[in-house]
Structure formats: structure tokens, C-alpha cells
C-alpha positions as protocol buffer text, in pm:
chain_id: "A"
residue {
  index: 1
  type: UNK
  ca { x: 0 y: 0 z: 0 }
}
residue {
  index: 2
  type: UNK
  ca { x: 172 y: 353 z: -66 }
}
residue {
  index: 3
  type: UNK
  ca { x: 155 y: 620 z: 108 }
}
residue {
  index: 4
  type: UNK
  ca { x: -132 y: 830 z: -50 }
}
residue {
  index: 5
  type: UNK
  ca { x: -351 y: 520 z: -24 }
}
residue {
  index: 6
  type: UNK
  ca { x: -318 y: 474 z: 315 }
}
residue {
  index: 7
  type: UNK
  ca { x: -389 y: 836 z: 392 }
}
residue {
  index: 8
  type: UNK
  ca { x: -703 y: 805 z: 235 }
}
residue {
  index: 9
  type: UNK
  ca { x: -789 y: 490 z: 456 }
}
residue {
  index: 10
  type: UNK
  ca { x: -677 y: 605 z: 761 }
}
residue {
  index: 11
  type: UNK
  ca { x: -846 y: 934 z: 875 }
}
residue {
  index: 12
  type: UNK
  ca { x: -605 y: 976 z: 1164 }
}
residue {
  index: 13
  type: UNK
  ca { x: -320 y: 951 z: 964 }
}
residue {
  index: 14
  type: UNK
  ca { x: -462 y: 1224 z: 718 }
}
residue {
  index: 15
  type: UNK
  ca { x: -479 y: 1474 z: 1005 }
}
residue {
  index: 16
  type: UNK
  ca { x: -140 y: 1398 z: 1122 }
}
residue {
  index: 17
  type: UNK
  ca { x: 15 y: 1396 z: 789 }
}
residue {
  index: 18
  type: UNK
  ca { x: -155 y: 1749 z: 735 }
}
residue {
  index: 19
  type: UNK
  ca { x: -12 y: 1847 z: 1036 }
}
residue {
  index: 20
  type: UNK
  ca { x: 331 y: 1671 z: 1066 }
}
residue {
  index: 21
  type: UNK
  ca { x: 409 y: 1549 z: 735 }
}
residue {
  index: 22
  type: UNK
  ca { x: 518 y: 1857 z: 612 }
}
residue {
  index: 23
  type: UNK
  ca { x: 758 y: 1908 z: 870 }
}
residue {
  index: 24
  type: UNK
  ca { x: 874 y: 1561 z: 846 }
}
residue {
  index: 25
  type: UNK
  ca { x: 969 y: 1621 z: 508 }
}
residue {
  index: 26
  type: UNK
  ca { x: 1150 y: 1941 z: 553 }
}
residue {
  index: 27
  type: UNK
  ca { x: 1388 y: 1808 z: 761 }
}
residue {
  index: 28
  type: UNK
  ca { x: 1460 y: 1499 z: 532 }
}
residue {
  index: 29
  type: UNK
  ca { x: 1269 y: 1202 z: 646 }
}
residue {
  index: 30
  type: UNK
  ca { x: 1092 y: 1029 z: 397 }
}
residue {
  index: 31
  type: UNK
  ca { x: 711 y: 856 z: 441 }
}
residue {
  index: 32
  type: UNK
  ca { x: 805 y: 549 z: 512 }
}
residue {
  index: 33
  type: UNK
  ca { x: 1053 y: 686 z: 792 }
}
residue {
  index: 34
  type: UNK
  ca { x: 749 y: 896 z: 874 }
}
residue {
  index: 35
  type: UNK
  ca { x: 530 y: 656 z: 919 }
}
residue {
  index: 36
  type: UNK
  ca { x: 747 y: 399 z: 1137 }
}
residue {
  index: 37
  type: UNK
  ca { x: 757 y: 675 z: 1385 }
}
residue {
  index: 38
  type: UNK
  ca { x: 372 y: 704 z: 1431 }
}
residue {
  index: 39
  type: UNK
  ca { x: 232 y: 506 z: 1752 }
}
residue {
  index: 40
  type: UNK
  ca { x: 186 y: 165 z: 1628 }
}
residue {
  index: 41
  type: UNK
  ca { x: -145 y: 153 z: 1754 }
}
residue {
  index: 42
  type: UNK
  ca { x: -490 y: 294 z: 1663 }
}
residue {
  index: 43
  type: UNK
  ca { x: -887 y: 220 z: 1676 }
}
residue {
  index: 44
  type: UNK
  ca { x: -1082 y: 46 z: 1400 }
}
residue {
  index: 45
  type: UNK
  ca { x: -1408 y: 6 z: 1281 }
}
residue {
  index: 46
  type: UNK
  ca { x: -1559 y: -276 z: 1083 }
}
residue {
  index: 47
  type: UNK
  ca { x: -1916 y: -369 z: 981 }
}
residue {
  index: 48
  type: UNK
  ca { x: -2072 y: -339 z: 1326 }
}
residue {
  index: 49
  type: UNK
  ca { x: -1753 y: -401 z: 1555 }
}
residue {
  index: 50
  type: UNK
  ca { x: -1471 y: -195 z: 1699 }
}
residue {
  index: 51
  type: UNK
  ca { x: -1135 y: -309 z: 1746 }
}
residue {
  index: 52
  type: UNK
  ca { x: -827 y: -182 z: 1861 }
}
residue {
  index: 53
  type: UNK
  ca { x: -555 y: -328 z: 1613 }
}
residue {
  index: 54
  type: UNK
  ca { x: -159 y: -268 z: 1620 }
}
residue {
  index: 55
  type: UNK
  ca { x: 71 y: -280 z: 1349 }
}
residue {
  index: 56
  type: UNK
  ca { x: 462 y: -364 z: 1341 }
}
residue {
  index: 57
  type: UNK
  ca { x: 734 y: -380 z: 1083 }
}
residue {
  index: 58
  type: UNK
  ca { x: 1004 y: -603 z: 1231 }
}
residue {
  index: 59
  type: UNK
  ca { x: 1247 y: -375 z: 1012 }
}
residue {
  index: 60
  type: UNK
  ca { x: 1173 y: -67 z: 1239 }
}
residue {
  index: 61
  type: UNK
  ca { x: 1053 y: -274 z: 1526 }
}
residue {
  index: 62
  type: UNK
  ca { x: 1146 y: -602 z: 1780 }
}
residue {
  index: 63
  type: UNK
  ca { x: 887 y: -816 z: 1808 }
}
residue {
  index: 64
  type: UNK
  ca { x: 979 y: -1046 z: 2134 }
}
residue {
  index: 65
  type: UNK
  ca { x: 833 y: -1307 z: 2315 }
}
residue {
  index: 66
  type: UNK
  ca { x: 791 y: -1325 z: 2676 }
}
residue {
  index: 67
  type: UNK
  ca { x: 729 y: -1564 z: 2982 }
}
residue {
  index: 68
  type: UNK
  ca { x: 970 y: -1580 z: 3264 }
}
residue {
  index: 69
  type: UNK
  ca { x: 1210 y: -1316 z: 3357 }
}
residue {
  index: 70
  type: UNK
  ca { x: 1658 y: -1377 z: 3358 }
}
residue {
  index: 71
  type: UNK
  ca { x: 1558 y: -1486 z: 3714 }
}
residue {
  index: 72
  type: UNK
  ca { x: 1331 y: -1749 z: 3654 }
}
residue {
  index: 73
  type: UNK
  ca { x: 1039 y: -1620 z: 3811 }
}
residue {
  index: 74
  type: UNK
  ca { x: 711 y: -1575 z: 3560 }
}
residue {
  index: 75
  type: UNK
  ca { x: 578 y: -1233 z: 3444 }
}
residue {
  index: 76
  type: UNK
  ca { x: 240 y: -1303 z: 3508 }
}
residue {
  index: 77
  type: UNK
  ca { x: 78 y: -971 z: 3327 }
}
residue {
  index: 78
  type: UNK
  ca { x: 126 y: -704 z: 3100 }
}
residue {
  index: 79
  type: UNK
  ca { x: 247 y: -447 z: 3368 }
}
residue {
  index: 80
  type: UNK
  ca { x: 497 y: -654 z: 3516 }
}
residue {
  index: 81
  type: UNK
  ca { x: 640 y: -703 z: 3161 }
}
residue {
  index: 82
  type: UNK
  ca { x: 658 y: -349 z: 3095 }
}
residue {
  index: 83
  type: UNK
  ca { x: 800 y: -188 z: 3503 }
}
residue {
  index: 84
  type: UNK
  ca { x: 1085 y: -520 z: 3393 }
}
residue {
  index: 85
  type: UNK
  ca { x: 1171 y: -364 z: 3027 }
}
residue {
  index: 86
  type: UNK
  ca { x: 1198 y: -19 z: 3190 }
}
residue {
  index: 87
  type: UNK
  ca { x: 1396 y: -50 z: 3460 }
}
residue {
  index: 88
  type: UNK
  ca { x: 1615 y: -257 z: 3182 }
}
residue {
  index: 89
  type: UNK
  ca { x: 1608 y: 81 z: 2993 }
}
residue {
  index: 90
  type: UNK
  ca { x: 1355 y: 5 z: 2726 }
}
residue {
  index: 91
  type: UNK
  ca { x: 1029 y: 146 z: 2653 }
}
residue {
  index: 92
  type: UNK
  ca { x: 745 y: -150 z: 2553 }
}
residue {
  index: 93
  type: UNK
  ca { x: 517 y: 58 z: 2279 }
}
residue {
  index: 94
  type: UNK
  ca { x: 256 y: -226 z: 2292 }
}
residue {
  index: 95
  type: UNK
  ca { x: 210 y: -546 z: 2434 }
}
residue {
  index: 96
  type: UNK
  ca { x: -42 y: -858 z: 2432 }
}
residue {
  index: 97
  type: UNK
  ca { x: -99 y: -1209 z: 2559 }
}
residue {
  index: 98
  type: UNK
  ca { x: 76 y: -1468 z: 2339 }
}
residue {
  index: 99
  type: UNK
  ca { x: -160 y: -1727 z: 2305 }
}
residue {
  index: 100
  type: UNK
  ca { x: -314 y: -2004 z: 2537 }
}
residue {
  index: 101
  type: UNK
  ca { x: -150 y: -2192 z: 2871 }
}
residue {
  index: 102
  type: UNK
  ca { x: -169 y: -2397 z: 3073 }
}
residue {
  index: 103
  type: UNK
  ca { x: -260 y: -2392 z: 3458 }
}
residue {
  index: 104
  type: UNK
  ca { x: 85 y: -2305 z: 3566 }
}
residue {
  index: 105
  type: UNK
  ca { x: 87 y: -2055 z: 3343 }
}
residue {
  index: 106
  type: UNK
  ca { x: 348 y: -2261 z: 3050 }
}
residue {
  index: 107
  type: UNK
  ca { x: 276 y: -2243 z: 2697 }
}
residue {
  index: 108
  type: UNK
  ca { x: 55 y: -2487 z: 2556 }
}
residue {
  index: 109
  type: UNK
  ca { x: 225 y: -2638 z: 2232 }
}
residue {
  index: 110
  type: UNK
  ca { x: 534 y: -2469 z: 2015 }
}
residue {
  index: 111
  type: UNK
  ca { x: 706 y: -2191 z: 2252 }
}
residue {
  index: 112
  type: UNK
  ca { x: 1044 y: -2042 z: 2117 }
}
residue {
  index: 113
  type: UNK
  ca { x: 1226 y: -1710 z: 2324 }
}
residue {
  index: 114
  type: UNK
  ca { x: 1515 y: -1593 z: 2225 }
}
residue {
  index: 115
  type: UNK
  ca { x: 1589 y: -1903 z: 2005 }
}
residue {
  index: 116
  type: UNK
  ca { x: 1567 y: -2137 z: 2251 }
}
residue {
  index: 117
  type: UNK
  ca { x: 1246 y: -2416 z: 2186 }
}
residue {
  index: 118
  type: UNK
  ca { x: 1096 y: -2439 z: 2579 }
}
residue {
  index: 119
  type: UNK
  ca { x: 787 y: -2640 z: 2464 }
}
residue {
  index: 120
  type: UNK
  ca { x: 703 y: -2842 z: 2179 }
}
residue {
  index: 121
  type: UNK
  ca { x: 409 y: -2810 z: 1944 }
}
residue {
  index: 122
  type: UNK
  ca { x: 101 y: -3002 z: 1944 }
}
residue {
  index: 123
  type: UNK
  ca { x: -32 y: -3183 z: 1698 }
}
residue {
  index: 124
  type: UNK
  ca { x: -271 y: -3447 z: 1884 }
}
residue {
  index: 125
  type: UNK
  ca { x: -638 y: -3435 z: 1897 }
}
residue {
  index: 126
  type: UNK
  ca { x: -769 y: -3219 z: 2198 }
}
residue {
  index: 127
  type: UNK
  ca { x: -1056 y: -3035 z: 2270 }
}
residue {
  index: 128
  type: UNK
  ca { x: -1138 y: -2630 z: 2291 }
}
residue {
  index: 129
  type: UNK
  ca { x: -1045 y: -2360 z: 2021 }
}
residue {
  index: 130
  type: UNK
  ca { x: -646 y: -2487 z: 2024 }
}
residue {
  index: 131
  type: UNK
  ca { x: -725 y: -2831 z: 1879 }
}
residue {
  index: 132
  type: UNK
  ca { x: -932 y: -2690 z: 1611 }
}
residue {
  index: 133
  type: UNK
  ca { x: -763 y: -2792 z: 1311 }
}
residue {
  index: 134
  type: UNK
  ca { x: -589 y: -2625 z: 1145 }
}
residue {
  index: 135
  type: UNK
  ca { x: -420 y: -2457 z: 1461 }
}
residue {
  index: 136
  type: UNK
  ca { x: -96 y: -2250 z: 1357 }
}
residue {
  index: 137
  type: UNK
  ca { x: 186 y: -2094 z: 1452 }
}
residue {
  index: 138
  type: UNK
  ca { x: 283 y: -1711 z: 1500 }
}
residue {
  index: 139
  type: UNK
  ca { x: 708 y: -1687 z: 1460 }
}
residue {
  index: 140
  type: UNK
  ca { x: 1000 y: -1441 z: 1432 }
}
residue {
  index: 141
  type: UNK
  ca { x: 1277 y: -1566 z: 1265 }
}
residue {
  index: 142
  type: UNK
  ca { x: 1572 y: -1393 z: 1044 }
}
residue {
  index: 143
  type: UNK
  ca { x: 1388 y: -1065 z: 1106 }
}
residue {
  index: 144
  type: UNK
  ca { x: 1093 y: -1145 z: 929 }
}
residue {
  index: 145
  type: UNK
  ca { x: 704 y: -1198 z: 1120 }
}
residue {
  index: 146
  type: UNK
  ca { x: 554 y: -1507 z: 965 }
}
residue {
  index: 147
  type: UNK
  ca { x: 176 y: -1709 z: 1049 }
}
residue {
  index: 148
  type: UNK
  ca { x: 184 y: -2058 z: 906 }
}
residue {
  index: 149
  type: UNK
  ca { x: -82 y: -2331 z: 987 }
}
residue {
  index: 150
  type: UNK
  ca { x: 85 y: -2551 z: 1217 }
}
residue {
  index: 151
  type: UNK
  ca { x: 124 y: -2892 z: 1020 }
}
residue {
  index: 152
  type: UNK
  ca { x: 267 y: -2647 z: 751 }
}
residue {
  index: 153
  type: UNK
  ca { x: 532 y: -2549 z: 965 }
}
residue {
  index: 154
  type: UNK
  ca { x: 592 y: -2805 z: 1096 }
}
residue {
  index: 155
  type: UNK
  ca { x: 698 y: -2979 z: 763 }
}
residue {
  index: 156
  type: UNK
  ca { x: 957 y: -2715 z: 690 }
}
residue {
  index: 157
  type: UNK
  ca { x: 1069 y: -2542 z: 1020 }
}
residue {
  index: 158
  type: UNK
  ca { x: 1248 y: -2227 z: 996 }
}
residue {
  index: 159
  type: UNK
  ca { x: 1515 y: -2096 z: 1246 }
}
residue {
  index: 160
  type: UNK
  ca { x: 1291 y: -1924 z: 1491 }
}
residue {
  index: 161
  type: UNK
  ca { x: 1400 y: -1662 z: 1721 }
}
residue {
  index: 162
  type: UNK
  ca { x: 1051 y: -1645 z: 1840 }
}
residue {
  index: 163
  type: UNK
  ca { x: 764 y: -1901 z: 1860 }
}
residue {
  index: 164
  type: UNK
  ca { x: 436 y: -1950 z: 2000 }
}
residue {
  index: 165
  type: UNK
  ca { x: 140 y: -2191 z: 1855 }
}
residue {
  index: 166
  type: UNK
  ca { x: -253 y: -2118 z: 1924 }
}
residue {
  index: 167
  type: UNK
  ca { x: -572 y: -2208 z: 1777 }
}
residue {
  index: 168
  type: UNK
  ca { x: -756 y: -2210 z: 1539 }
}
residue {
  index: 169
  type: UNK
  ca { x: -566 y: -2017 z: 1210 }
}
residue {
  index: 170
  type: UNK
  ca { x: -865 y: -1721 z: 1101 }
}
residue {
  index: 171
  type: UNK
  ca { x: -749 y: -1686 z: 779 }
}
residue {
  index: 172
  type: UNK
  ca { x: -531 y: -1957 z: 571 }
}
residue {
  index: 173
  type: UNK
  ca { x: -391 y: -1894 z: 280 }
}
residue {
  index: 174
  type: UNK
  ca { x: -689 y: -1614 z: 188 }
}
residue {
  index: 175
  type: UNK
  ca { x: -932 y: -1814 z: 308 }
}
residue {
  index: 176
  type: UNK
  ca { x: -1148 y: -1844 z: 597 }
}
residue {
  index: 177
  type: UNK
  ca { x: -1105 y: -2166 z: 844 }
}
residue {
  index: 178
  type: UNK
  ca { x: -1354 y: -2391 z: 706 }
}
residue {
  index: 179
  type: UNK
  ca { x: -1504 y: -2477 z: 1025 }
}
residue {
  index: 180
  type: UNK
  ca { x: -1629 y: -2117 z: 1048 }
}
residue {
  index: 181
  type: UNK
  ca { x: -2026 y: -2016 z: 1056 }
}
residue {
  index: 182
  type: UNK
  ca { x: -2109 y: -1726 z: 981 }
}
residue {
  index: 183
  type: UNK
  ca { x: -2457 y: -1759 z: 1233 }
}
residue {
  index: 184
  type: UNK
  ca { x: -2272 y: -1869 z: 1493 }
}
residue {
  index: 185
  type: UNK
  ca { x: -2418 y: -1750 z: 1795 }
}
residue {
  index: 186
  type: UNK
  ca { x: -2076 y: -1762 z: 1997 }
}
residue {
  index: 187
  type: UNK
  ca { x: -1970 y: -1386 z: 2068 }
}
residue {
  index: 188
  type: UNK
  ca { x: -1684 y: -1337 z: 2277 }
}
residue {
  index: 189
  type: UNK
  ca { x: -1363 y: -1069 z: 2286 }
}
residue {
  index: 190
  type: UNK
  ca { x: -1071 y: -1193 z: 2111 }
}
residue {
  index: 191
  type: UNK
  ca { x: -706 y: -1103 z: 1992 }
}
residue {
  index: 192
  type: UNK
  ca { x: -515 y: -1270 z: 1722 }
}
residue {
  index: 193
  type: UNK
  ca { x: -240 y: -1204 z: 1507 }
}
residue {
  index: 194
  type: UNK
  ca { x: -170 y: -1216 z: 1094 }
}
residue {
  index: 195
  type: UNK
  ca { x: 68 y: -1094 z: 919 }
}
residue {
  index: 196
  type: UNK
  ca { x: -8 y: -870 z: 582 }
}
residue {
  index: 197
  type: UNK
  ca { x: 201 y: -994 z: 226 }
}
residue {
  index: 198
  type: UNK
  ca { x: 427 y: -668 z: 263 }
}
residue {
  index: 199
  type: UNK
  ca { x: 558 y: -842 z: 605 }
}
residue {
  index: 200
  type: UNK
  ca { x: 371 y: -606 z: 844 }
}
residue {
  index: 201
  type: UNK
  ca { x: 267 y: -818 z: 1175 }
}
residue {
  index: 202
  type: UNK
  ca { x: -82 y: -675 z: 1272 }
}
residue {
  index: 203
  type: UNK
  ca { x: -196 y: -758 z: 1591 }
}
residue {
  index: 204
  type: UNK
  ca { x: -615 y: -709 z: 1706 }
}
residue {
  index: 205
  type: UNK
  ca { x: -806 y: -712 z: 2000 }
}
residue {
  index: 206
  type: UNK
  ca { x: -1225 y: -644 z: 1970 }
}
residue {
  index: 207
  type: UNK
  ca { x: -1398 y: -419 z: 2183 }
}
residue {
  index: 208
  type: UNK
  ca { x: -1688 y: -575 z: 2154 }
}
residue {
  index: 209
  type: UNK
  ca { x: -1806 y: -921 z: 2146 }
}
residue {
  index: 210
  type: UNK
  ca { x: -1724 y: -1107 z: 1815 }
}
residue {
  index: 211
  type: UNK
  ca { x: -1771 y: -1439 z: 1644 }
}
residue {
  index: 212
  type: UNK
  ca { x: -1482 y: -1628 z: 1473 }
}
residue {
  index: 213
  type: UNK
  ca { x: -1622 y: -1574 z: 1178 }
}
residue {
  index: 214
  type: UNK
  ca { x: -1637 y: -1175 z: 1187 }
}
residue {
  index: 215
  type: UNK
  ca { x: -1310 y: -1166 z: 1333 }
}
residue {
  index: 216
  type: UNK
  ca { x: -1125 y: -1328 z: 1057 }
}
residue {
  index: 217
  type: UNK
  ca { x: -1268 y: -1146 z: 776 }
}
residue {
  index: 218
  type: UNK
  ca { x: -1187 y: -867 z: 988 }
}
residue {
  index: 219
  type: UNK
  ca { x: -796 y: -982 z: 917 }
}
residue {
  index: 220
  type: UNK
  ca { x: -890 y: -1101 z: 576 }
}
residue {
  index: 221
  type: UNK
  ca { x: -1137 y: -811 z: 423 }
}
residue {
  index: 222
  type: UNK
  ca { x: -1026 y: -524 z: 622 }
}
residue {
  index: 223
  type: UNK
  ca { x: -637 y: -559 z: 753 }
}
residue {
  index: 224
  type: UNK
  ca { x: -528 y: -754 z: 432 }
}
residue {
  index: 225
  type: UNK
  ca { x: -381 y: -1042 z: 639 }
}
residue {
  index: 226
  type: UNK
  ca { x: -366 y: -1429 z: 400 }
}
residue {
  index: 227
  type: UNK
  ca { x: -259 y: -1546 z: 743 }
}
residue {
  index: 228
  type: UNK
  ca { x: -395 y: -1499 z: 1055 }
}
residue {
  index: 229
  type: UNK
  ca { x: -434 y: -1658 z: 1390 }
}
residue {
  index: 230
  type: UNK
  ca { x: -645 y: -1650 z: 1656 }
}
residue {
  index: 231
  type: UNK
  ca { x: -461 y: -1615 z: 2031 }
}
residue {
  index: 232
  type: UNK
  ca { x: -711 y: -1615 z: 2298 }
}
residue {
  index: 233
  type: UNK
  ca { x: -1033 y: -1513 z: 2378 }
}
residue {
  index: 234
  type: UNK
  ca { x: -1130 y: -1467 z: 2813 }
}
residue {
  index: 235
  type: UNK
  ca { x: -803 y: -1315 z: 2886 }
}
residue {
  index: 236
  type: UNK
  ca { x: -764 y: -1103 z: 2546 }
}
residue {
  index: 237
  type: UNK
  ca { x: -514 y: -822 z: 2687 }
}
residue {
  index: 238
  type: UNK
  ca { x: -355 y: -525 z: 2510 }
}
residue {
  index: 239
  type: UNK
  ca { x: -130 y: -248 z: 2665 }
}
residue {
  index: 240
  type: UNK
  ca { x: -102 y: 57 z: 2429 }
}
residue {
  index: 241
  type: UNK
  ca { x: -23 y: 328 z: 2625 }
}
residue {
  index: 242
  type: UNK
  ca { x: -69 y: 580 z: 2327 }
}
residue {
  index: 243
  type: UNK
  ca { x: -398 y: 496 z: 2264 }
}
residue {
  index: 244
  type: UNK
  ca { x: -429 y: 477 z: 2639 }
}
residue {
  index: 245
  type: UNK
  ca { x: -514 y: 87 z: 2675 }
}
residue {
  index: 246
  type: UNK
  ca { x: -384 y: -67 z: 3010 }
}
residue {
  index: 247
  type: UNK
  ca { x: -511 y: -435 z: 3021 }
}
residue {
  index: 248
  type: UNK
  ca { x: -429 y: -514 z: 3394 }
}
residue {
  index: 249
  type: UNK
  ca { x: -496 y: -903 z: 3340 }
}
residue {
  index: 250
  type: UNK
  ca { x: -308 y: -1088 z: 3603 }
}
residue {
  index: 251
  type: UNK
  ca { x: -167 y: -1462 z: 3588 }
}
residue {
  index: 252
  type: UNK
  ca { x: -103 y: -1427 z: 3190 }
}
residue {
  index: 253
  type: UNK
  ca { x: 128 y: -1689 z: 3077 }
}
residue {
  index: 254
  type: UNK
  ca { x: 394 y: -1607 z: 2717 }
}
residue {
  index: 255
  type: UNK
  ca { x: 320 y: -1253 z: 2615 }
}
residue {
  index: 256
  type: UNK
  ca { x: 456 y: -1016 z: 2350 }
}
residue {
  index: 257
  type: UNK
  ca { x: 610 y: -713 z: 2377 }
}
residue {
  index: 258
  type: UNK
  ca { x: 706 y: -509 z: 2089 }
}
residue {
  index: 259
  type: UNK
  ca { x: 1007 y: -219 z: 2122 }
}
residue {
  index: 260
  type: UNK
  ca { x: 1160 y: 26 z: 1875 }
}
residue {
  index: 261
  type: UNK
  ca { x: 1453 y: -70 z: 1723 }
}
């Protein structure tokens, strides 16, 4: 998308760019450079749901994977993350629950930090949203954001510096997981993650109550996502202090943070 397209889309961005662009430009920074240093975050609308939805560029910004700290000891929530990052002298622009766990609060299925594989992934049968096939697989690896059904990735495994399976995939390979209804009279708030074909990872959280179906043609239709998967629904969490969003969810297990390069 260039840039003159996506200031027609965006109405926030067109009063910025009125505003800042300009400026921007005078002093030699070009739109792209422009628009990596916008807050990543911003509200949505689409059909008759609102969503708060965060985008992210791995080449302007570090996607990372959380779930205990150097120590050992577990994270637990969003806020603990962040007070951890900034006394380590980093500022977390947005963060959100990584996907499902277990009662101790460890990953259920693939979990990779820092290139290091803590859990494998799961490929049995099972029951709930994880085990409905096709479950994927949200990754980092060689600087580049990826979504890949899980059986998919499985079959040719990249180098991952970061890992972390859920269920069900929204949106696989442009379409819509088949198991979707679109009368389905289950409603709930829920996050997932896809990534768009120019390598943007775009991250989503509704405001209101949703059904699978809505949500991944929400990825599909409106965010441009071929790959997209769903993370959780009870605990969906975002922080985005920009947009002033401070999920205080407590006993979260692997979460992401995302920082500016």
C-alpha cells in the first residue's frame, strides 16, 4: 500500500500527515521513515464491531516473546512485563498475551524465546479452540514476522528466534477456516495475530463481542492479512499506552512485547 492510499484509509493519519508530514519532510525524512515513527497503535471500525488493532514492521521494530524473567520467576501480566523492560532501559510501545497456557501458566504447544524451543508443538487431537484444526503458529525468525498453519510449519521449520502456537488459524492462505459459521451465535472478545504480504505483523483485540467468523474477515477483508491466527479469547489483553489501553490481566502466561529498534 503507498503512502497516498493509506492516507485516504486512515483518517487519523490524514490529520497527522496534514499536520506533521510537512515538517517531516523538511527536515529529510521520507514517508516510510514517517510513518514507522507514528504510535503503532490505533482504533478500527468494521461492519458493526470496533477493534483496537496494532501494526509492526520487524524492520523498524522487535517483536519479542515473553514468559519468565533472567531470574526465573514468571511475568504473570502485561504491567509486570513493561515496570521489567523499563527499569532494563527500554520502553514496551505495545504489548499482548501470546496465546493459550496452561494452569501453571506454561505455553501450551510450540514456545520459542530468544531461540531457545521451551515447549514443543502439538499436533494431537484435543478439545477447545487450540485443537481446532488447522491450529498455527505465529514466529519471528531472520527478522521477518511469519503465520503458518501448524502442520505447515511443521513440515519445513524455519530458524525461529521467536515461537508461540494457538488455535484455530482465522485466515489460511486467503481463506477463511472452514469450520467457520457465519450464524454462529458464539460472541466473545478476542485477539489474534496475521501478518499482511508486505511483512507487516498486525496484531487485534475487539472491543466488543465477536464471532470467529467476523473476526477473521476482519484480518482477511479489512487488515489484508492471508494469514492470521487466533490467540485467545477470556483473557484477550492489550497495553497501548498511546492509545491509552492498560489491560491489567493478572496470571497471563507467554506474552509479546514489541520495542523500537
Amino acid at each position: 500500500m503507498d503512502i497516498s492510499t493509506l492516507l485516504q484509509s486512515v483518517p487519523l493519519l490524514v490529520m497527522l500527515a496534514k499536520s506533521v508530514l510537512p515538517a517531516a519532510v523538511g527536515m529529510g525524512m521520507g514517508a516510510g521513515q514517517w510513518l514507522a515513527s507514528l504510535p503503532p497503535c490505533r482504533g478500527f471500525s468494521f461492519e458493526a464491531a470496533t477493534y483496537l488493532v496494532c501494526e509492526a514492521d520487524p524492520r523498524h521494530y522487535s517483536i519479542e516473546l515473553f514468559w519468565k524473567d533472567p531470574a526465573g520467576n514468571l511475568y504473570r501480566s502485561l504491567h509486570n512485563l513493561r515496570s521489567a523492560e523499563q527499569a532494563a532501559g527500554r520502553t514496551m510501545l505495545f504489548g499482548m498475551n501470546a496465546g493459550m497456557y496452561h494452569p501453571d501458566l506454561a505455553p501450551v504447544g510450540l514456545y520459542v524465546e530468544r531461540g531457545r524451543q521451551i515447549s514443543s508443538a502439538k499436533t494431537g487431537p484435543g478439545t477447545g479452540n487450540f485443537s481446532m484444526q488447522p491450529n498455527g503458529i505465529f514466529y519471528l525468525s531472520d527478522g521477518k514476522a511469519g503465520v503458518r498453519a501448524t502442520k505447515d510449519y511443521l513440515k519445513q521449520s524455519p530458524r525461529a528466534d521467536y515461537a508461540t502456537q494457538s488455535g484455530p488459524m482465522l485466515v489460511i492462505d486467503g481463506k477463511l477456516h472452514p469450520k467457520f459459521q457465519a450464524d454462529s451465535a458464539s460472541r466473545k472478545i478476542r485477539d489474534g495475530v496475521g501478518v499482511r504480504a508486505d511483512g507487516v505483523a498486525v496484531f487485534a483485540i475487539s472491543n466488543d463481542v465477536v464471532t470467529f467468523h467476523e473476526f477473521a474477515r476482519l484480518f482477511r477483508d479489512a487488515l489484508g492479512c492471508p494469514n492470521a491466527l487466533f490467540l485467545d479469547g477470556s483473557i484477550s489483553s492489550l497495553y497501548a499506552p498511546a492509545i491509552g489501553r492498560n489491560d491489567d490481566f493478572w496470571n497471563l502466561g507467554p506474552m509479546i512485547g514489541v520495542f523500537r529498534k
